[in-house]
Structure formats: C-alpha cells, structure tokens
C-alpha positions as CSV (number, residue, x, y, z in Angstrom):
1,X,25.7,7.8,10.4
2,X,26.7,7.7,6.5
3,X,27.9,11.5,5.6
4,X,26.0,13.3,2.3
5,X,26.8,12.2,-1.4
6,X,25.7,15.6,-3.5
7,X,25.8,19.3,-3.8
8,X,22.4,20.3,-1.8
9,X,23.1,17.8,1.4
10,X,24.1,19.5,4.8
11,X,26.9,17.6,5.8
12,X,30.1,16.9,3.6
13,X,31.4,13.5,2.6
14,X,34.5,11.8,4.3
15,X,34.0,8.7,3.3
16,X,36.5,6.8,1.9
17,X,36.0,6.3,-2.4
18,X,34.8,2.7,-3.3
19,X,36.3,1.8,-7.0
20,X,34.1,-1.3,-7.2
21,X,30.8,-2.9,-5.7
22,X,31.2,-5.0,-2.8
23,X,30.3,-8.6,-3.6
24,X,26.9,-9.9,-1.9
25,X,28.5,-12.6,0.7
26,X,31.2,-9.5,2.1
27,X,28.4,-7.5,2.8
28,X,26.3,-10.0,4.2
29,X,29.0,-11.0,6.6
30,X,29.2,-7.3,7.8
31,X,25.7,-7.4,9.4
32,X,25.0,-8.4,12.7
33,X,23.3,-12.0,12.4
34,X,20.0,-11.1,14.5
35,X,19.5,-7.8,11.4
36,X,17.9,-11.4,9.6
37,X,15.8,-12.3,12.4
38,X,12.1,-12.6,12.1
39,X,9.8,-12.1,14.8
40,X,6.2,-12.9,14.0
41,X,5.1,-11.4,17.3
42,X,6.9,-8.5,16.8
43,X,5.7,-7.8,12.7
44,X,2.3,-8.3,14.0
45,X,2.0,-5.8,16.9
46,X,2.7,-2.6,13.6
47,X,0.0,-4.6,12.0
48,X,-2.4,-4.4,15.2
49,X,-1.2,-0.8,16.0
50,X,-1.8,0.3,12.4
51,X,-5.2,-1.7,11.8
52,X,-5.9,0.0,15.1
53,X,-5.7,3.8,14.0
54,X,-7.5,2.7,10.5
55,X,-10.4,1.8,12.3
56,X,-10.6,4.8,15.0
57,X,-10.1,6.8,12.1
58,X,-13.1,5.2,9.9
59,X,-15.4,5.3,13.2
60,X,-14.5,8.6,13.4
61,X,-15.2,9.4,9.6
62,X,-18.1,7.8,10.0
63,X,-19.6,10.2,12.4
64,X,-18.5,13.0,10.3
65,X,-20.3,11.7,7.7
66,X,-23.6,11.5,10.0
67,X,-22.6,15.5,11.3
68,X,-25.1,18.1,10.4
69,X,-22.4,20.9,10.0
70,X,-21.7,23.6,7.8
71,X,-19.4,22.7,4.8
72,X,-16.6,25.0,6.7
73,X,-16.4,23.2,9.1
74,X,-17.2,19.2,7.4
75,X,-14.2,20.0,4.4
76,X,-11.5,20.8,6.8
77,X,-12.3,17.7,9.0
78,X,-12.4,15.7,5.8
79,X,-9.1,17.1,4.2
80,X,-7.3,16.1,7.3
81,X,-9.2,13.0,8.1
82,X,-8.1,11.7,4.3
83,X,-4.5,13.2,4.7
84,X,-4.1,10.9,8.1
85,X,-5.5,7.9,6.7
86,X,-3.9,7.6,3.9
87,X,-0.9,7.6,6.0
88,X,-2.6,4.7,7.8
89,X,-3.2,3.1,4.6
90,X,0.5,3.3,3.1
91,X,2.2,1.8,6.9
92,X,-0.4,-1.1,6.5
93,X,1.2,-1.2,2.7
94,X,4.3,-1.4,3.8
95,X,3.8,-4.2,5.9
96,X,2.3,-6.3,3.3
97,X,5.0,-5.3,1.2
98,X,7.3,-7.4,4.0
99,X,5.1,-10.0,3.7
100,X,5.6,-10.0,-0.2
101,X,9.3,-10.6,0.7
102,X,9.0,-13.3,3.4
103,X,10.5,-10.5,5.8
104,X,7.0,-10.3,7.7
105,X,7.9,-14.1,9.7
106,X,9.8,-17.1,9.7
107,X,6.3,-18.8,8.5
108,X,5.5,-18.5,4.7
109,X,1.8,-19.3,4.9
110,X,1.4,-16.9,7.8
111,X,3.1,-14.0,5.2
112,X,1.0,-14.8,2.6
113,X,-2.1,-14.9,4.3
114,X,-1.4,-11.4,6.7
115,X,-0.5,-10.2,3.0
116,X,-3.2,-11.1,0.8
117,X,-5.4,-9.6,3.6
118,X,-3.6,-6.4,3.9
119,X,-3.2,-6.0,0.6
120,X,-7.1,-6.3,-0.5
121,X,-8.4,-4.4,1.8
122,X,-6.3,-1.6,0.6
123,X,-7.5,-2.5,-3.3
124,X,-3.8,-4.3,-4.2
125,X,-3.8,-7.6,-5.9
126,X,-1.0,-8.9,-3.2
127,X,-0.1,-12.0,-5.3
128,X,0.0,-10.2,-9.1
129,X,1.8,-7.3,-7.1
130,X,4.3,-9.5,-5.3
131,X,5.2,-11.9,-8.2
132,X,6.1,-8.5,-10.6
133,X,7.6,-6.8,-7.6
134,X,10.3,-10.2,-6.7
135,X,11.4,-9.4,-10.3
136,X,11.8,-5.7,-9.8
137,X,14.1,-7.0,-7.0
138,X,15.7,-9.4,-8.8
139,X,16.8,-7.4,-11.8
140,X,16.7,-3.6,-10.0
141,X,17.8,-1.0,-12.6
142,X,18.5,-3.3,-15.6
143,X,17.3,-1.4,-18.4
144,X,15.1,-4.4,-20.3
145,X,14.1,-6.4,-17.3
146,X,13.4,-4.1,-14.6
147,X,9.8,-3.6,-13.7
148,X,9.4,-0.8,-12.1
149,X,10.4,3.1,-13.5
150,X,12.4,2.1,-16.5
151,X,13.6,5.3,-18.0
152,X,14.0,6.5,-21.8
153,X,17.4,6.6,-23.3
154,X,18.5,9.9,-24.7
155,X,18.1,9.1,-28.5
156,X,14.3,7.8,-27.7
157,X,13.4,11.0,-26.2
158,X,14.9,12.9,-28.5
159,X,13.1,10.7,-31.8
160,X,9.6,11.3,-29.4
161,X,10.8,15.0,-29.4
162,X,10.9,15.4,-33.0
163,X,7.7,14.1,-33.8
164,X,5.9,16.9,-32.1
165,X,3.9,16.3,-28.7
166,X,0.6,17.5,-28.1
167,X,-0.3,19.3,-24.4
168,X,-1.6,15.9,-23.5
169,X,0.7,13.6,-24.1
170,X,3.5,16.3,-21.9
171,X,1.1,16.0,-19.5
172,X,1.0,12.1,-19.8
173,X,4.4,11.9,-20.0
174,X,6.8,13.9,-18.1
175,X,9.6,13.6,-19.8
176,X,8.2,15.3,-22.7
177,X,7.1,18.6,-20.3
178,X,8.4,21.8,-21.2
179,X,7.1,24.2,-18.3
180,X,6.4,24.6,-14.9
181,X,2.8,24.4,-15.3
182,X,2.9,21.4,-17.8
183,X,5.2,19.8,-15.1
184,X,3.0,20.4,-12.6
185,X,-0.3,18.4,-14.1
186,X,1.9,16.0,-15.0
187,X,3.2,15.5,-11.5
188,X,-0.1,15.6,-10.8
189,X,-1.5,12.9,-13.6
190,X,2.4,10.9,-12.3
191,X,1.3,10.8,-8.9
192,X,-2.4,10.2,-8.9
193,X,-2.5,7.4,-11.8
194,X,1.0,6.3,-11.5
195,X,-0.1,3.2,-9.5
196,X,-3.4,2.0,-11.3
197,X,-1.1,2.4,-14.8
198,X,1.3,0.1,-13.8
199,X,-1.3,-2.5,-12.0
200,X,-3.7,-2.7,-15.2
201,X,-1.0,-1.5,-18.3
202,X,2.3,-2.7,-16.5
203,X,3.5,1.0,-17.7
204,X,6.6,1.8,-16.5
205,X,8.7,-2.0,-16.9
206,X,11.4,-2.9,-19.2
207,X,10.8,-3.9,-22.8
208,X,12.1,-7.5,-21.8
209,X,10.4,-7.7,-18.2
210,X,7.7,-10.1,-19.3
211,X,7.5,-13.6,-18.4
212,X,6.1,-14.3,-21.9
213,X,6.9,-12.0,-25.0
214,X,8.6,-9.0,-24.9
215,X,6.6,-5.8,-24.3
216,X,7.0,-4.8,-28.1
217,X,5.5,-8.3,-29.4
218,X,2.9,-8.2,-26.4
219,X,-0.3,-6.3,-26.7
220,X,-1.2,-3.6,-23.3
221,X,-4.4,-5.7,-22.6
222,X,-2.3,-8.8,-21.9
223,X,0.2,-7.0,-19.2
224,X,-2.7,-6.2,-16.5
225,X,-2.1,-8.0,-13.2
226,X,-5.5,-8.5,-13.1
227,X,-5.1,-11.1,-15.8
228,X,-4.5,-14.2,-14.4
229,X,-3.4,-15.6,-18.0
230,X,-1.2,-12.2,-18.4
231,X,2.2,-12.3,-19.7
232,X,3.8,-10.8,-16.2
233,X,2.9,-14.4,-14.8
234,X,4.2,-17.8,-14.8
235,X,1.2,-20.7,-15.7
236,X,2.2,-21.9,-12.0
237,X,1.4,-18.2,-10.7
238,X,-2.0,-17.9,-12.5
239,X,-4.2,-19.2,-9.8
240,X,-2.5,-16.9,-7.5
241,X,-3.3,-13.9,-9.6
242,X,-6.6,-15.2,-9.5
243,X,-6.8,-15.4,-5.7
244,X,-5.9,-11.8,-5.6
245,X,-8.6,-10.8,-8.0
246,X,-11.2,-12.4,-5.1
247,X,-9.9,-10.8,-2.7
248,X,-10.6,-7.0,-4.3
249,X,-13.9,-8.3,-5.0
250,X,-15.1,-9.1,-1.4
251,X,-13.5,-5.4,-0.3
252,X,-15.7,-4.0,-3.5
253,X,-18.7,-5.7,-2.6
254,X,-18.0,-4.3,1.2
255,X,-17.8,-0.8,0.1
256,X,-21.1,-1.6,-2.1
257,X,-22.9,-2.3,1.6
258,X,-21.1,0.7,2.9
259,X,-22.5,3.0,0.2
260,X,-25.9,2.0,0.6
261,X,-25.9,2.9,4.2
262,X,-23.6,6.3,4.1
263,X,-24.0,7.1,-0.1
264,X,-21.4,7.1,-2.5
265,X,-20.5,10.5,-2.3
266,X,-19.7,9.7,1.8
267,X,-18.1,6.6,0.8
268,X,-16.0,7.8,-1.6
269,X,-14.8,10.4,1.3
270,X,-14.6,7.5,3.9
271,X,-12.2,5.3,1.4
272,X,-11.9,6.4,-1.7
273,X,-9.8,9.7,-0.9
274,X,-7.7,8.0,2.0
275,X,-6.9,5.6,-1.2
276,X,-5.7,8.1,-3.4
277,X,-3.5,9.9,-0.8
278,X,-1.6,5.9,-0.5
279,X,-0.8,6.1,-4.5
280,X,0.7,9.5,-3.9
281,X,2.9,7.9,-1.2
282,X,3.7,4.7,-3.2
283,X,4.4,6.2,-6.4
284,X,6.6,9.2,-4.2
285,X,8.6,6.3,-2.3
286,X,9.5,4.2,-5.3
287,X,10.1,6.9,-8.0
288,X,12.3,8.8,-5.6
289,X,14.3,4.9,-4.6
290,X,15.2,5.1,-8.2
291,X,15.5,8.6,-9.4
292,X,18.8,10.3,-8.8
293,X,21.5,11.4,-10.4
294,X,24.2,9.0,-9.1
295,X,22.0,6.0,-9.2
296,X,22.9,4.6,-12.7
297,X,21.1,2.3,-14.5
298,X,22.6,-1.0,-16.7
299,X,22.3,-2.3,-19.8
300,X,22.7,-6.3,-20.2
301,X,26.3,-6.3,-20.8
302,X,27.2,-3.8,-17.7
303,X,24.2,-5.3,-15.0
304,X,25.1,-7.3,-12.6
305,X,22.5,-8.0,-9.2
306,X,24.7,-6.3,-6.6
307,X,25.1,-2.9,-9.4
308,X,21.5,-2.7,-9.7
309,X,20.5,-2.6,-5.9
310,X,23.3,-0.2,-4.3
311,X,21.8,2.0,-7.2
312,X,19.0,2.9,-5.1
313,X,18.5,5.8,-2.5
314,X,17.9,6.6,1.0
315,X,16.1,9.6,1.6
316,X,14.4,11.6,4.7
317,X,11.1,12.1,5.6
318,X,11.1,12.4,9.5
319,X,8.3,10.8,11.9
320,X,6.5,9.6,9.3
321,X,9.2,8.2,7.4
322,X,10.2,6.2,10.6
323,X,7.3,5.4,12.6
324,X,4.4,5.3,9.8
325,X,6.1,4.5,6.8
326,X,8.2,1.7,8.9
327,X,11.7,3.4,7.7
328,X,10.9,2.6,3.9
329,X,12.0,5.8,2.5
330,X,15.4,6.0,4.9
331,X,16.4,2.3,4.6
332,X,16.0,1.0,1.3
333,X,19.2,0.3,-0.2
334,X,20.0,-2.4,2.1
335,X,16.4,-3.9,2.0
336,X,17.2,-3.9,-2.2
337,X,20.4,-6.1,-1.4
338,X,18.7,-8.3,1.4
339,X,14.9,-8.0,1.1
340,X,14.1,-10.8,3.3
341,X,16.1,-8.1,6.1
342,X,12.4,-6.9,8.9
343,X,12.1,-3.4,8.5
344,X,12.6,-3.0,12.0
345,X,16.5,-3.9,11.7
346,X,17.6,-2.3,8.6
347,X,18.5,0.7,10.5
348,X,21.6,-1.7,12.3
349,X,21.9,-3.0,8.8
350,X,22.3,-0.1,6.4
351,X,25.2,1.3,9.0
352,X,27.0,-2.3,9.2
353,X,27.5,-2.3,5.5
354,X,28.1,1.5,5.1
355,X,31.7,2.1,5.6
356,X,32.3,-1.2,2.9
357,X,30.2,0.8,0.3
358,X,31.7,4.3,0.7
359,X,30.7,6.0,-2.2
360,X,28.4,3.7,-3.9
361,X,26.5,4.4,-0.9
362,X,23.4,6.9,-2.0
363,X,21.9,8.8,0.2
364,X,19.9,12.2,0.1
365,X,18.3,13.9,3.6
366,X,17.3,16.8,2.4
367,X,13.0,18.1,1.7
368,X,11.4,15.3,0.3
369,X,8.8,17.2,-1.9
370,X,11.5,19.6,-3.3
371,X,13.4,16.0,-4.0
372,X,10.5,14.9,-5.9
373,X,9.9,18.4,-7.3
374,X,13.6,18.7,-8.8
375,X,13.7,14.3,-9.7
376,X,10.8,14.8,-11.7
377,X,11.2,17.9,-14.0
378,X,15.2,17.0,-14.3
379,X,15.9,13.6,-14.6
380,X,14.3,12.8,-18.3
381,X,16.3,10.4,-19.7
382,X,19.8,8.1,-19.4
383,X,23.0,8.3,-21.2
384,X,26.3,6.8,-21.5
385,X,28.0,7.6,-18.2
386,X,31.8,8.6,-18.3
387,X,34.9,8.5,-15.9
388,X,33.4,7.0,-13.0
389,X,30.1,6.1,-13.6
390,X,31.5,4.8,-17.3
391,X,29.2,1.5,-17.8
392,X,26.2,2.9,-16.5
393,X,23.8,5.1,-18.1
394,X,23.4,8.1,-15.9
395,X,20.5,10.5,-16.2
396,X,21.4,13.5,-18.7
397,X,21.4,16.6,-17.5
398,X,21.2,20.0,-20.4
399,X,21.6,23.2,-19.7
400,X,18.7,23.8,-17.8
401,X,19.1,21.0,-15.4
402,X,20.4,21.1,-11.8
403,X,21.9,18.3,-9.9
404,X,19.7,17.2,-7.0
C-alpha cells in the first residue's frame, strides 16, 4: 500500500516524486479491466444488507419508544440507537451516491430508480443532488465552477476581516473564528447545517458554478435544489428536480402517519436524530476529500480535469470506513478520476494507479476527528502556491497554523 505524504503520518514516504499529473487514458490503462465492472447483483446485496439493519434497528426503536423505563435507562438506548443508525443511514447514502454515478449497474434506469428511492427515504432530492454533484465531479477544485467547498482567497478573508465580524457570523463562518470555543460551535453549526445550507442556499459552490447566472448576479432564493426552475439546473433537468421534490413528500407524509401513532417527540427520536448523525458523516467525508494542505486548488488558467481530482484525499476511518461507509473515506481519489469505478473495486484501483502518481498521490491515515479538528480551524483560505505547488492556490498557513 501507498506510503504517507505529511509530517503526522506513521510511515515515511519512498515513493518516487511525480513532476507532472498523469494524463487520464495512462492511468486508465493501469487498472485491471474487471475494477470497471458492474454487478447489479452484487450492488444490490449492500443495499439488502443495509436496508436490513435499518429496519431491525427502527423495529427495535420502536419498541423503545413503547418501553415504560426510567429516562436512565431510555437516553442511553436512544444515544446509541441514533449513533448506529445514522451509520445505517450514511452506507445506504453512499450507495445511492453510486447510483448518482452510474457505478450502482450496467442498467441506467435500474440506478436511477434504486437511487431516487434511496435517496428519499433518507430526505435527499437524488436528482437535484446528482445533477449539482456530476458538476462537482466534472470541475473538482476549480475555484469558479466547483460546487462543493469552494474556499476564500486570502485577500477576501482578509477584506471580511477588516470589516469587523460579530460572534455570529464566526460562528457561521469558520474561517472568520478566532478561538477554540468559537471554533467549536462553529464546527458544530459546520457539521449540523452544512448539508441543508448547501441543498436549499447552494452555500459552499463557486461564484461561476451555476447553470444560469453567476452566483453574484443570481439571488439565494433561486439556487435551492428544491427549485425545479433553479439556476443549478438545466430546462431539460427541471422535471427531474421535480421528481425528487415528490419523492421527499411521500417520506414526509410517512413520518406524518408515524407521528400520529408514536408522537413527534418519538418520531423525531426514531428518524429525525439518526438524520442528523448522516449530515455529520456527509459533511465530515466530503469537507475532509477536499481539505488538506497539499490538495491545491485552480484557478481557470491553471485547472485542468485530471489536476482537480488527484487533489483530493484518502483518509482512515477503520471498520466503518470499509464495511459501512463502502470504502468512501479510504478510496476516493481514484473514484474522483473514474466515478463510474463500484465501490467494491476501488481498493484494486487506487493501488494500480499509485506507483504512476507518486507524490500527487494524497493520502492521510491518521484520527479522523483530530483530521477534521486540525482541517477545520487551520485551513482558512488559499494563496498563490510556490516551488512545487506554484499554479495552485494552496491553503495559507500563519503563524499559528500547523500542517496536518
């Protein structure tokens, strides 16, 4: 396996230094040819498997909801009962996310369809998501027309800086805190909203990710992917969008039925928790794909597709990294560069096309809390990149920052 790239990783790097980015085709011809196999039987059995603990774990929620117990004994059960679920909940994720990406089958329909109802049940507009998401894909890291994380460039944060910020907006935006506590409510506010934000404000994309209109010349209230007549989305893609929207209705009117027979405070237990836990993993897995101090962002003139997707990261996060979260955190950069690449194969993949990348290859397997700890409250903003990274904007570091 790939040796470490930075300071806090165990092992020491030997691999050999890569002056440029492997072109697309060389690496493609490096991986085995069954790494872009699809196997409809096979994607479905993690869908069975995972829609299988979800519902021993709601029949078993629901009896807790039913037990006449003291409340130290119900708010332990609870905690733990939401903590596993939401587990639950981001694997079944993940797995609509391959269906976003045609990586789910050979059979487009059949992708669609296992991903649309995926997706709604867990409250994600699968359509809106997976249209904004192919473009996030497409145009990974470039500073206008990314979608997903686009960071401030030194001079903005510094002109937001000199205008005075109130408590609130450091806690809204982290780039702006100035403390440990400050950081930590808006880790907090980051990881709990994070996902809704970017679903109903599109926060977080590049000033030129819009299908229609920049974001400067385009008001908040038309960048919801709830909108089907939105400026994220193509006319074709509208009734998509719209299909989506349907589909969070029929799971809302569900939960309605289910909160008249347990209550909403039960309900909100049962689902609502188990939900908020999966934005805390989604938010965690993507922020920490992208945030890094050797994985450089472009501007137009210095972007180019195979640039903007080895600058992503692998990362750790053990059995449930592997066998619940389907390997997303530890195998991403290849699934960047090949997304239509099953989960289940980009294991073989990512150690095919290792030894070409050398050093463009980024990988960190070290804590991943203390990774998303340190990401967070040091990496505030990009900057002109020198030497080797010269091109690139590379997150600034001042005197009080630490490389990860």
């Amino acid at each position: 396996m790939g040796a470490s790239t930075t300071a806090t990783q165990v092992e020491v790097s030997t691999k050999p230094a890569s002056s440029s980015v492997p072109d697309v085709k060389t690496l493609r011809d490096a991986i085995p040819a069954k790494c872009f196999e699809r196997s409809l039987v096979r994607s479905m059995s993690y869908v069975v498997r995972d829609l299988v603990a979800v519902s021993v774990l709601f029949s078993a929620a629901v009896w807790l909801a039913k037990l006449d117990a003291p409340w130290t004994i119900t708010i332990p059960l609870w905690t733990l009962y939401s903590f596993v679920q939401g587990l639950f909940f981001t694997g079944l994720w993940i797995l609509a996310h391959d269906c976003g990406h045609d990586s789910f089958s050979p059979y487009l329909n059949v992708n669609a369809t296992v991903g649309w109802f995926l997706h709604s049940i867990l409250m994600v507009p699968f359509f809106s998501w997976k249209f904004s998401h192919s473009r996030h894909h497409r145009y990974a890291n470039h500073m206008e027309k990314d979608t997903v994380f686009v960071p401030s460039r030194k001079e903005e944060l510094e002109k937001k800086q000199a205008k005075g910020v109130s408590l609130v907006e450091k806690i809204m935006d982290h780039t702006a805190a100035d403390t440990p506590i400050v950081s930590f409510c808006a880790l907090l506010f980051h990881q709990l909203l994070g996902w809704p934000a970017y679903i109903l404000l599109n926060a977080g994309a590049g000033m030129n990710s819009l299908i229609k209109n920049s974001r400067k010349e385009s008001p908040k209230f038309k960048q919801s992917h709830l909108d089907p007549t939105a400026h994220v989305f193509t006319d074709a893609e509208q009734p998509f969008v719209l299909l989506s929207n349907i589909g969070l209705i029929l799971v809302l009117a569900a939960l309605y039925q289910v909160s008249q027979s347990l209550g909403v405070g039960h309900t909100f237990l049962l689902y609502g928790l188990p939900y908020l836990w999966m934005n805390h993993w989604i938010v965690a897995i993507t922020y920490l794909h992208h945030t890094h101090p050797d994985a450089a962002h472009y501007d137009a003139d210095n972007w180019t597709y195979a640039k903007g997707a080895l600058s992503t990261v692998d990362r750790e996060f053990g059995f449930i990294g592997r066998h619940i979260f389907h390997g997303i955190i530890e195998y991403h950069v290849v699934h960047h560069i090949f997304p239509r690449i099953p989960f289940y194969h980009a294991e073989e993949a990512t150690w095919a096309i290792e030894p070409l990348l050398g050093e463009k290859y980024i990988q960190q397997r070290s804590n991943f809390f203390v990774d998303l700890w340190t990401a967070f409250t040091t990496c505030k903003y990009v900057e002109e990149g020198t030497g080797a990274m010269k091109g690139g904007l590379v997150w600034g570091k001042n005197k009080n920052t630490k490389a990860l």
